[in-house]
Rosetta silent file (secondary structure, phi, psi, omega in degrees, C-alpha in Angstrom):
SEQUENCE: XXXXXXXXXXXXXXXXXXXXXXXXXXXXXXXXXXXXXXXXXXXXXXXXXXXXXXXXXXXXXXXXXXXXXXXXXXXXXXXXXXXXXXXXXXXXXXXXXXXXXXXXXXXXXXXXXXXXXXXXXXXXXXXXXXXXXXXXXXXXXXXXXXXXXXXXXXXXXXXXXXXXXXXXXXXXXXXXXXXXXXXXXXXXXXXXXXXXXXXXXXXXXXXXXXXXXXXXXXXXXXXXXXXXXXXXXXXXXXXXXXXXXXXXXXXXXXXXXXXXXXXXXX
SCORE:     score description
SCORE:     0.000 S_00000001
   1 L     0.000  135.049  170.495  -20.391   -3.667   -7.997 S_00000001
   2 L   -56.287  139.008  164.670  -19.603   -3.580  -11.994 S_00000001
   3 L   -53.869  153.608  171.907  -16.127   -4.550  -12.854 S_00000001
   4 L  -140.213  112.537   64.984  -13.766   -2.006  -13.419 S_00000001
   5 L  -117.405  132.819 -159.647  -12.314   -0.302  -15.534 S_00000001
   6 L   -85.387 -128.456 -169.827  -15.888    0.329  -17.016 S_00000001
   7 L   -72.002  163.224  148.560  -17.208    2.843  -19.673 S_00000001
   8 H   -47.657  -48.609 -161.876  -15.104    6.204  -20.907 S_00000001
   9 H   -69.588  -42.958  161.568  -18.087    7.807  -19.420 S_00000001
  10 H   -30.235  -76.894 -154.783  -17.239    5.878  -15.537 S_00000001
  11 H   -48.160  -66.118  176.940  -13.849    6.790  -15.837 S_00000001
  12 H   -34.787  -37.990  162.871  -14.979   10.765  -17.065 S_00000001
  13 H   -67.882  -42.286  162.635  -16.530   10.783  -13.810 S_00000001
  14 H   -19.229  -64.587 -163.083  -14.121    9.142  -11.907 S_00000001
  15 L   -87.453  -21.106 -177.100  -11.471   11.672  -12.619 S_00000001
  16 L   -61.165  -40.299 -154.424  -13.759   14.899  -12.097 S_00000001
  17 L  -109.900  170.109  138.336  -13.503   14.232   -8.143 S_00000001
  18 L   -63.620  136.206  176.573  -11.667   12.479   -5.206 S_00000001
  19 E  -163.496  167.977 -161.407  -12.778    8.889   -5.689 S_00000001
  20 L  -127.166  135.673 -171.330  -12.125    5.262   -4.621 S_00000001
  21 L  -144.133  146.231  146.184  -12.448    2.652   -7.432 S_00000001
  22 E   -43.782  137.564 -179.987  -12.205   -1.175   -8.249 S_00000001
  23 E  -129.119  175.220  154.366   -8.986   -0.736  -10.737 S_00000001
  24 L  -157.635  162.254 -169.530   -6.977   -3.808  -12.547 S_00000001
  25 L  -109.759  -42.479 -162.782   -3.566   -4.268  -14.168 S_00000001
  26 L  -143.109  112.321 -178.589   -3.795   -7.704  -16.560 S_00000001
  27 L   -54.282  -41.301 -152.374   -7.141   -9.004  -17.383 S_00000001
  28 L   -60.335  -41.907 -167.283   -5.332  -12.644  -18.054 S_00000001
  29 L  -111.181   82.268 -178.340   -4.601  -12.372  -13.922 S_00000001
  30 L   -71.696   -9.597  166.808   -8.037  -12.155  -11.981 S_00000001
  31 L   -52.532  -17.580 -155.624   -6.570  -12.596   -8.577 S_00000001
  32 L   -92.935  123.001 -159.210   -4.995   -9.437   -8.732 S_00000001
  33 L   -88.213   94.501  157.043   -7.212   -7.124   -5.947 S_00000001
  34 E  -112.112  136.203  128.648   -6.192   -3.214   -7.187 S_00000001
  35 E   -35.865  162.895  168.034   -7.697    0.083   -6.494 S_00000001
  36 E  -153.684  111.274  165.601   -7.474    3.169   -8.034 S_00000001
  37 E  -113.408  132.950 -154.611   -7.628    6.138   -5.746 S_00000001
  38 E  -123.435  135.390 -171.340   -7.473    9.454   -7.291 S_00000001
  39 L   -91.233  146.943 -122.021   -5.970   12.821   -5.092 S_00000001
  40 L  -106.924   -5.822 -175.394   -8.882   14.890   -4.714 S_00000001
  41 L   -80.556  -30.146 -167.196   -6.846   18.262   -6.842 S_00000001
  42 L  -101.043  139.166  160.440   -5.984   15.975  -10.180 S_00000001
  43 L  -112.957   66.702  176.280   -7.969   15.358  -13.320 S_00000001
  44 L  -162.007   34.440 -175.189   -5.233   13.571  -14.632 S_00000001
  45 L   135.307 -168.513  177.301   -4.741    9.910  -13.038 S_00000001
  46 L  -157.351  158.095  168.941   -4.693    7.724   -9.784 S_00000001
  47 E   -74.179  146.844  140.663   -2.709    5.775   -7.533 S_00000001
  48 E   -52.360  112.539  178.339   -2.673    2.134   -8.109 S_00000001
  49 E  -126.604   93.048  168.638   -2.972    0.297   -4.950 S_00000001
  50 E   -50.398  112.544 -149.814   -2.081   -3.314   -5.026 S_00000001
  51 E  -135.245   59.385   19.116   -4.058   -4.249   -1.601 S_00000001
  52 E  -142.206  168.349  176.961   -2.012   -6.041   -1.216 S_00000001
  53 E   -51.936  -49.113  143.556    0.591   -7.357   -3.437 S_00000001
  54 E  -133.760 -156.299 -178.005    1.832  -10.459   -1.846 S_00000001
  55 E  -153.281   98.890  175.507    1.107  -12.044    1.806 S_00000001
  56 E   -97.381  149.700 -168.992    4.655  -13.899    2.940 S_00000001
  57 L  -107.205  158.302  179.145    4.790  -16.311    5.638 S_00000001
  58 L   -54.171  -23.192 -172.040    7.964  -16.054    7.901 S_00000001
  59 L   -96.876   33.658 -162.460    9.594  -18.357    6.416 S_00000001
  60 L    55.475   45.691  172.115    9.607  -16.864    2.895 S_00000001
  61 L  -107.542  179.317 -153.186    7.453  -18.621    1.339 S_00000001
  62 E  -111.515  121.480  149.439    4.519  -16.580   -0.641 S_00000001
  63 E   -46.572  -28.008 -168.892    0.965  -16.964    0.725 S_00000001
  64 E   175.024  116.948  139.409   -0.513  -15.330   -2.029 S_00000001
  65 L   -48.799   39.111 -160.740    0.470  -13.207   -5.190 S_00000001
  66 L   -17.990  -61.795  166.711   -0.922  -10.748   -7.390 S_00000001
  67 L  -157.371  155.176 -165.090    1.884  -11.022   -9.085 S_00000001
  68 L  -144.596  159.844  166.042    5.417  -12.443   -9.732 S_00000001
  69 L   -67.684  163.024  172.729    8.204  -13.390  -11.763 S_00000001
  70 L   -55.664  142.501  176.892    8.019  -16.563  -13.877 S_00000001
  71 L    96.589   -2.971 -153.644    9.342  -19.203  -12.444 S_00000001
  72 L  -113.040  173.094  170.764    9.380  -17.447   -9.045 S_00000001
  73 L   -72.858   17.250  159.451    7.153  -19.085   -5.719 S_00000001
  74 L   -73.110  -34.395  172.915    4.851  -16.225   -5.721 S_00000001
  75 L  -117.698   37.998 -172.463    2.789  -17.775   -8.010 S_00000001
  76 L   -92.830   10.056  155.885    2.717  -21.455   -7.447 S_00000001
  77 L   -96.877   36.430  141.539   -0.581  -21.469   -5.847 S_00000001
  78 L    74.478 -178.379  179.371   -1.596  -21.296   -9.471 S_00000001
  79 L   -65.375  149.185  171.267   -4.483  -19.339  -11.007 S_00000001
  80 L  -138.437  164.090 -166.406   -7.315  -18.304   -8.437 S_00000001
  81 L   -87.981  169.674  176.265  -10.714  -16.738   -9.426 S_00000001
  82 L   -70.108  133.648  171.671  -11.708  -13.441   -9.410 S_00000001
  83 L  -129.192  134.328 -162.293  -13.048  -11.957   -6.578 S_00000001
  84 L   -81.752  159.062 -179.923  -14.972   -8.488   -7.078 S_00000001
  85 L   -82.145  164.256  178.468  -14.904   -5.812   -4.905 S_00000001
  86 E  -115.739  163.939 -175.264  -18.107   -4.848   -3.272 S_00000001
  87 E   -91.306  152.894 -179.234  -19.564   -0.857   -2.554 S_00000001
  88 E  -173.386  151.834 -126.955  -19.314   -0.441    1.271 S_00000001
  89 L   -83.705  138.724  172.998  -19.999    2.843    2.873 S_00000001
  90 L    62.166    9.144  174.596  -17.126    5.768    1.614 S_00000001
  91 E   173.549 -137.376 -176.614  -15.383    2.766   -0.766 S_00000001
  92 E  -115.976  159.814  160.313  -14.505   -0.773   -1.660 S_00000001
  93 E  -154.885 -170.044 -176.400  -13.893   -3.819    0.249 S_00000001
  94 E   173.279  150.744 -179.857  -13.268   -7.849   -0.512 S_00000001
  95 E  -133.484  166.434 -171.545  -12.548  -10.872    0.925 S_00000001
  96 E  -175.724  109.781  175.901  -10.990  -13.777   -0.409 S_00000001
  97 E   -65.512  109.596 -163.694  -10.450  -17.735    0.771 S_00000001
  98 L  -112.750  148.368 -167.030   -7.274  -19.238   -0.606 S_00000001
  99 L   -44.567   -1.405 -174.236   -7.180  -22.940   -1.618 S_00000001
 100 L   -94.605  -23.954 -165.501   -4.777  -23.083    1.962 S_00000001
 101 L    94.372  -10.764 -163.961   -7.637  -22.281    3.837 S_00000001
 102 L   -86.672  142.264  170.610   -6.213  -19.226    4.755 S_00000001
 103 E  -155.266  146.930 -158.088   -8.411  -15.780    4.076 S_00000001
 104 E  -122.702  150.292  155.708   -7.552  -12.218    3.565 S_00000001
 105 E  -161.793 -174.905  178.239   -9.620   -9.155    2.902 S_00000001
 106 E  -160.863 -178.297  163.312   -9.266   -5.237    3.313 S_00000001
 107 E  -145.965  128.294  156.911  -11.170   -2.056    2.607 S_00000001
 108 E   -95.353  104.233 -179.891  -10.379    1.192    0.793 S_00000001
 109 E  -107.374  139.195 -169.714  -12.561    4.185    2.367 S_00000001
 110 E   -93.712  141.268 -168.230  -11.963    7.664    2.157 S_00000001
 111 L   -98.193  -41.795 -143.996  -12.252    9.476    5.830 S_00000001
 112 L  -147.388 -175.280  142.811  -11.558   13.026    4.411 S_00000001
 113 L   -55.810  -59.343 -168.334  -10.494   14.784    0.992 S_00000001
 114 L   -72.352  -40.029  167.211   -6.960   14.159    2.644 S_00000001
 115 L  -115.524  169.676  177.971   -6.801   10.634    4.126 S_00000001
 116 E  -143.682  139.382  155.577   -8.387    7.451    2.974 S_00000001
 117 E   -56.427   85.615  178.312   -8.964    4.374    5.015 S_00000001
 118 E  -100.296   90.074 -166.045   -6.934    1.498    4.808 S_00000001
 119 E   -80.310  112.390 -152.066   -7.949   -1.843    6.136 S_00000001
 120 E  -152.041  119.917  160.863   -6.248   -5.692    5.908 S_00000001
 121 E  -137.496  125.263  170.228   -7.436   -9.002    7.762 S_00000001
 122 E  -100.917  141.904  157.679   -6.200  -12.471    7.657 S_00000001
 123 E   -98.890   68.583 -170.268   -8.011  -15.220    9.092 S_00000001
 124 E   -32.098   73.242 -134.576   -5.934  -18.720    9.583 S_00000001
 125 L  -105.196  -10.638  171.494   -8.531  -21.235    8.237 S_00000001
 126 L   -77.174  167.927  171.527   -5.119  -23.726    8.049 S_00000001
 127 L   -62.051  -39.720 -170.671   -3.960  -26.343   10.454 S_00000001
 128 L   -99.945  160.445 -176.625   -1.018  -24.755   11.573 S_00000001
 129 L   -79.162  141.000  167.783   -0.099  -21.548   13.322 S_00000001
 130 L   -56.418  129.311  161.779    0.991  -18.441   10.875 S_00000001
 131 L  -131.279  151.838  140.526    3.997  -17.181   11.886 S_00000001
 132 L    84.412   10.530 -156.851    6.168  -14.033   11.165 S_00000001
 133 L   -76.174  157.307 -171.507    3.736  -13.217    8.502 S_00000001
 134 E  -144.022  164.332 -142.191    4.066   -9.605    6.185 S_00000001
 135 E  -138.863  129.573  149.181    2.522   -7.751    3.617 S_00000001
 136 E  -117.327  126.874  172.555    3.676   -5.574    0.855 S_00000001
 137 E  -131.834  123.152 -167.760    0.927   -3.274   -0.417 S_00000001
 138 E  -115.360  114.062  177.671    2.249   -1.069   -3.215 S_00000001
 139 E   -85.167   99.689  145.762    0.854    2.673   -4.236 S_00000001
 140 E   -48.798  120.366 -174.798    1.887    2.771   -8.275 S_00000001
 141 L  -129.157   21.390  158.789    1.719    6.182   -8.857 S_00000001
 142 L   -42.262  -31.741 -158.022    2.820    6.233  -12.659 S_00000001
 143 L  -101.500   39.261  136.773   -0.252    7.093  -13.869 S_00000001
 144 L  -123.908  116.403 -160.478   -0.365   10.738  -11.980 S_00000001
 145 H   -50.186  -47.068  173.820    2.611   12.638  -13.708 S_00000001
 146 H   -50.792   -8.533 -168.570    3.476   14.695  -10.762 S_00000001
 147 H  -174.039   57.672 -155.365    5.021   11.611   -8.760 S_00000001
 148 L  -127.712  -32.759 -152.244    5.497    9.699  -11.530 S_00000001
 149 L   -76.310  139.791 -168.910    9.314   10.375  -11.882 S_00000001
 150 L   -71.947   96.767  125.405   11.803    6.695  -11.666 S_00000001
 151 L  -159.148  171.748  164.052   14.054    8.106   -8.283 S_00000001
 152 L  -151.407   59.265  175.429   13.750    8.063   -5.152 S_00000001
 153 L   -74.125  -37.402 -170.936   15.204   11.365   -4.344 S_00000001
 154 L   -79.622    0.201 -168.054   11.291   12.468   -4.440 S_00000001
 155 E   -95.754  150.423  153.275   10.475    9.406   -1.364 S_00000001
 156 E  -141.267  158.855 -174.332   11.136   10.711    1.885 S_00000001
 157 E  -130.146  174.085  152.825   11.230    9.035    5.310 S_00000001
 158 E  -112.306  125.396 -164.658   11.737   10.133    8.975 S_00000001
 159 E   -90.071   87.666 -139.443   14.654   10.091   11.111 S_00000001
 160 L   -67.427  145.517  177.310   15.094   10.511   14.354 S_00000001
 161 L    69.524   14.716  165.535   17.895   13.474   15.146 S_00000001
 162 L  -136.454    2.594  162.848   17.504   14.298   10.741 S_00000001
 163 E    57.895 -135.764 -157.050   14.022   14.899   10.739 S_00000001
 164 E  -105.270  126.751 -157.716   12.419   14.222    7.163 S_00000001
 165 E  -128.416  123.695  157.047   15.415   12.503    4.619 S_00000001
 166 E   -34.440  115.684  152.556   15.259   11.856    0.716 S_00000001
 167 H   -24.633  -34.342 -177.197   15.102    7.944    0.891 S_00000001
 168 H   -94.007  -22.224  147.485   18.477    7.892   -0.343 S_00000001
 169 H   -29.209  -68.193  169.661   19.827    9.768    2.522 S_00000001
 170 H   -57.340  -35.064 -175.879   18.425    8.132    4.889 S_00000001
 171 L   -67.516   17.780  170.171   20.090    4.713    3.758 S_00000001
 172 L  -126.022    3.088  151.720   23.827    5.938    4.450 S_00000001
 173 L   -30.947  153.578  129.903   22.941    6.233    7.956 S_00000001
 174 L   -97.415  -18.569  136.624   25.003    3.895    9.709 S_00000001
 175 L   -50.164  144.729 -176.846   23.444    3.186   12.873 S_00000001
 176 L   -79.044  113.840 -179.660   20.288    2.183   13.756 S_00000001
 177 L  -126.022   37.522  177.797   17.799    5.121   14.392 S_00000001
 178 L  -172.450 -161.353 -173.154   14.094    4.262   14.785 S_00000001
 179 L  -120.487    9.228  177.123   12.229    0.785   14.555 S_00000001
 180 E  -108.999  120.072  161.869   10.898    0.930   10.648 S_00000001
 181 E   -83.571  141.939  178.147   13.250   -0.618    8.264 S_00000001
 182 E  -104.365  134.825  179.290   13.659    0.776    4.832 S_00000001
 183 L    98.121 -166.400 -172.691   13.512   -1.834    2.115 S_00000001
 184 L   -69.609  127.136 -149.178   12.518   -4.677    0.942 S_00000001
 185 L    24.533   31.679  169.948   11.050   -6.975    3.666 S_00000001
 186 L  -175.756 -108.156 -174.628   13.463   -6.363    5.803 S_00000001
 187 L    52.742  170.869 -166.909   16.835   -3.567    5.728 S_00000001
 188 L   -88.929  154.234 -139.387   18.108   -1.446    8.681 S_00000001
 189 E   -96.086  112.793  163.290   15.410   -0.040   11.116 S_00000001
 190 E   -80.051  -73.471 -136.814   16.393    3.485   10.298 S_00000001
 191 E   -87.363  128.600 -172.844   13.082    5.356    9.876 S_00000001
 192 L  -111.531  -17.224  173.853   11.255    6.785   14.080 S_00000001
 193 L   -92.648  143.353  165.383    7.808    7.306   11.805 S_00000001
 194 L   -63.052   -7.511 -165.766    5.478    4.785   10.210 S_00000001
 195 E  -113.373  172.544 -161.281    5.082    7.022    6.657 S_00000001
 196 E  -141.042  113.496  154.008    6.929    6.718    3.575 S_00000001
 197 E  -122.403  142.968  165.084    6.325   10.315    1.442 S_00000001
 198 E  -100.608  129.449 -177.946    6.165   10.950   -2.155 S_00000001
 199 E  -104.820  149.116  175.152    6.396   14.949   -3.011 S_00000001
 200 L   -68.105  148.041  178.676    5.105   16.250   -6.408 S_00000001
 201 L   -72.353  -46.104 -177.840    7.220   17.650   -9.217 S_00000001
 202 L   -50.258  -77.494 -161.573    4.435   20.116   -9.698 S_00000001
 203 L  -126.350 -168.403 -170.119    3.437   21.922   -6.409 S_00000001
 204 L  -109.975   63.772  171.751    3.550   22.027   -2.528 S_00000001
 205 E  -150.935 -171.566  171.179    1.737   18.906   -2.064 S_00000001
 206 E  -168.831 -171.700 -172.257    2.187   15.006   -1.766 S_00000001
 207 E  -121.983  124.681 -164.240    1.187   11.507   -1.196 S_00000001
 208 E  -141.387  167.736 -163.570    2.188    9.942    1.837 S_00000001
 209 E  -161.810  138.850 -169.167    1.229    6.440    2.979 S_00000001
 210 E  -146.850  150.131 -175.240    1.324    4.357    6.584 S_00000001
 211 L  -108.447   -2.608 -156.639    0.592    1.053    8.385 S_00000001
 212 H    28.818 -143.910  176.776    0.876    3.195   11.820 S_00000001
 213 H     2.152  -73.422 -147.127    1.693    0.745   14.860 S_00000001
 214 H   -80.226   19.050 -160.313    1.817   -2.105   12.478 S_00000001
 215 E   -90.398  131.104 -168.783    4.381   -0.604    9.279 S_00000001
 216 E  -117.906  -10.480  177.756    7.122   -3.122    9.531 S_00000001
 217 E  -161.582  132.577  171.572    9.134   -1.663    6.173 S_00000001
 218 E  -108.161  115.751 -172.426    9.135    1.449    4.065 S_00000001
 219 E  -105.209  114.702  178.135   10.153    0.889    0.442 S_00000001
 220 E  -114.848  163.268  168.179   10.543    3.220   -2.430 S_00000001
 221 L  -157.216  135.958 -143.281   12.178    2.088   -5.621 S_00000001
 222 L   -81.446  -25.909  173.060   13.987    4.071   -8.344 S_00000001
 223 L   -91.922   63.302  167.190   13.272    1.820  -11.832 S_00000001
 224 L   179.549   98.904 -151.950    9.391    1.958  -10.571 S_00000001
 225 L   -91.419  107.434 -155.113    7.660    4.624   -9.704 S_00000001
 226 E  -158.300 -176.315 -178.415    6.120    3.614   -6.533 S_00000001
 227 E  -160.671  157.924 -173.147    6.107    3.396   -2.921 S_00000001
 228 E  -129.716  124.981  137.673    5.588    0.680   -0.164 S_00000001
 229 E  -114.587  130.217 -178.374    4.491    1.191    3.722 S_00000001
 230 E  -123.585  136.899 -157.594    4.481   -2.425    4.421 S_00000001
 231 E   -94.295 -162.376  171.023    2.873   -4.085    7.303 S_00000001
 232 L  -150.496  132.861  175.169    3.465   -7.391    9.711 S_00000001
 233 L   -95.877  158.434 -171.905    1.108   -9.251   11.394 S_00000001
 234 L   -87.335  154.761  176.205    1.560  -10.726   14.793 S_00000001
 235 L   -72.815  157.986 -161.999    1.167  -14.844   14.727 S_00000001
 236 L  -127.478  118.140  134.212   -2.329  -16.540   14.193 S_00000001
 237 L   -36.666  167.823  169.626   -3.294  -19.878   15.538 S_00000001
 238 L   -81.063  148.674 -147.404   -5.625  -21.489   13.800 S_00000001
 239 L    55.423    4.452  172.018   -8.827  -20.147   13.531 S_00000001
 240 E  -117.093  177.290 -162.915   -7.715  -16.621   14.348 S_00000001
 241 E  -128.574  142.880  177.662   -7.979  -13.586   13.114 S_00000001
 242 E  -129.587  147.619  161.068   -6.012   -9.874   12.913 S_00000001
 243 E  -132.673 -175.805 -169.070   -7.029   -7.020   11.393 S_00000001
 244 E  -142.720  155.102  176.804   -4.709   -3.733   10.770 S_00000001
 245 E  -146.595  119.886  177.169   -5.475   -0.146    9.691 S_00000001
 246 E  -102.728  176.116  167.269   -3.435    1.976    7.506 S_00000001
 247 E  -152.388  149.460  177.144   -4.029    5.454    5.637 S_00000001
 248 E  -105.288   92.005 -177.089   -2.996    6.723    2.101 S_00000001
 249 E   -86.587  149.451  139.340   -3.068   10.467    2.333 S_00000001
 250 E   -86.427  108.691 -172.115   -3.309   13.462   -0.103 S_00000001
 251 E  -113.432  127.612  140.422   -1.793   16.621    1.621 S_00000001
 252 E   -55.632  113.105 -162.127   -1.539   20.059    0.100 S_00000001
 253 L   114.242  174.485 -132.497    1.156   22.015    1.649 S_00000001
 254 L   -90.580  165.768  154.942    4.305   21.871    2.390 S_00000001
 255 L   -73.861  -34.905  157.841    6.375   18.521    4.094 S_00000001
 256 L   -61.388  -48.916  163.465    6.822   20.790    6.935 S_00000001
 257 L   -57.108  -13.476  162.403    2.941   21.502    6.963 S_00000001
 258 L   -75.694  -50.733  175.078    2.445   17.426    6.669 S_00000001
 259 L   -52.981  -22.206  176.474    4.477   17.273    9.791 S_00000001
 260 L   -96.155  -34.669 -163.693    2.235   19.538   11.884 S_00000001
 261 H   -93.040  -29.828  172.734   -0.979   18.035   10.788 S_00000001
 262 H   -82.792    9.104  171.576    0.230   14.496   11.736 S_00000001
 263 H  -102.868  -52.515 -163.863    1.135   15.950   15.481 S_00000001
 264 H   -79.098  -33.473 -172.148   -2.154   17.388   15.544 S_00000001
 265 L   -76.950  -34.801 -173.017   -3.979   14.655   13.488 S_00000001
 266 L    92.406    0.000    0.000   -2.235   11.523   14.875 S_00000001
């Protein structure tokens, strides 16, 4: 597949439709594997999907980076080359061998105008067993205006006995009331659902985004306009392999009307 972002004329197409894209944030950093998936109602941007952002091992050290601060151990496995995404049937996919031996890949495929198909596998190509290892995969949604805005009054999660709570809500819980923790890699398991949603400024629609089974943290964060459902893998021996399946959806309707279509939908 051509790198991307290509011509004015790509992009002009891009944007007409629902569509699944190779995307990238800093030419200078070819490691970094992003998407661009565009909600199938807007001519006017896409989510950014770092896929995934880092890879952490239990004991916190960083498997792999897109990106990080300077100085921090996110990037001390140093530059690695680019690897392009390939066309695969409804989207993108890639794989990628890190100087550890260790190798990750995913796929973004669209099932429906409303969900898209998200896919993540590591293989443990090291000596030693993987343990405790997690994922952050982060939908950037600056660049569609409608779910664009720095709070995260507009994230919502679900709660068992409050049913669906502004993000900031949920987090004065005091008890524990479901088995997803909200924040970063870790916080109290609040949350009885796997999704993390952002609702538009605009209309009666949103963005909503899940790890199902495997979502091990839901993040939103208010200087960034963005969202996390981030997964965990169980530990890999050497030579094995897991793979996981998420979905990014685009719903029209209401948060109550997301809530019926994921009891009927799964």
């Amino acid at each position: 597949m051509a790198d991307w972002p290509g011509l004015d004329v790509a992009y002009r197409e891009f944007i007409k439709g629902s569509g699944i894209r190779p995307g990238m944030w800093r030419p200078h950093a070819a490691w970094e594997q992003v998407a661009w998936v565009k909600p199938p109602w807007s001519e006017e941007g896409h989510v950014w999907l770092d896929f995934p952002e880092v890879i952490i091992g239990g004991d916190g050290s960083f498997l792999y980076a897109g990106h990080g601060p300077v100085g921090h151990p996110a990037v001390t496995h140093g530059a690695l080359p680019k690897v392009p995404w390939r066309e695969v049937a409804g989207g993108i996919a890639f794989e990628r061998t890190l100087p550890s031996g260790i190798a990750f890949g995913g796929s973004v495929t669209g099932r429906d105008e409303c969900r898209i198909d998200l896919r993540l596998h590591i293989r443990n190509g090291s000596g030693e067993t993987l343990r405790g290892v997690k994922a952050q995969t982060c939908a950037y949604l600056r660049m569609i205006d409608e779910f664009a805005q720095r709070t995260n009054s507009n994230k919502y999660v679900h709660v068992a006995g409050g049913g669906w709570m502004p993000f900031p809500e949920a987090l004065k819980i005091p008890e524990p009331r479901g088995k997803i923790r909200l924040g970063w890699r870790g916080g109290p398991p609040l949350a009885d659902l796997p999704w993390v949603i952002t609702l538009s400024s605009k209309a009666e629609q949103l963005v909503a985004m899940t790890w199902h089974a495997d979502t091990f943290s839901l993040i939103g964060n208010p200087s960034h306009p963005c969202m996390h459902a981030d997964p965990a893998f169980p530990d890999l021996a050497p030579g094995a392999r897991h793979a996981i399946q998420g979905s990014l959806c685009f719903f029209e309707g209401s948060i109550a009307d997301f809530d019926t279509y994921l009891q009927q939908s799964g």
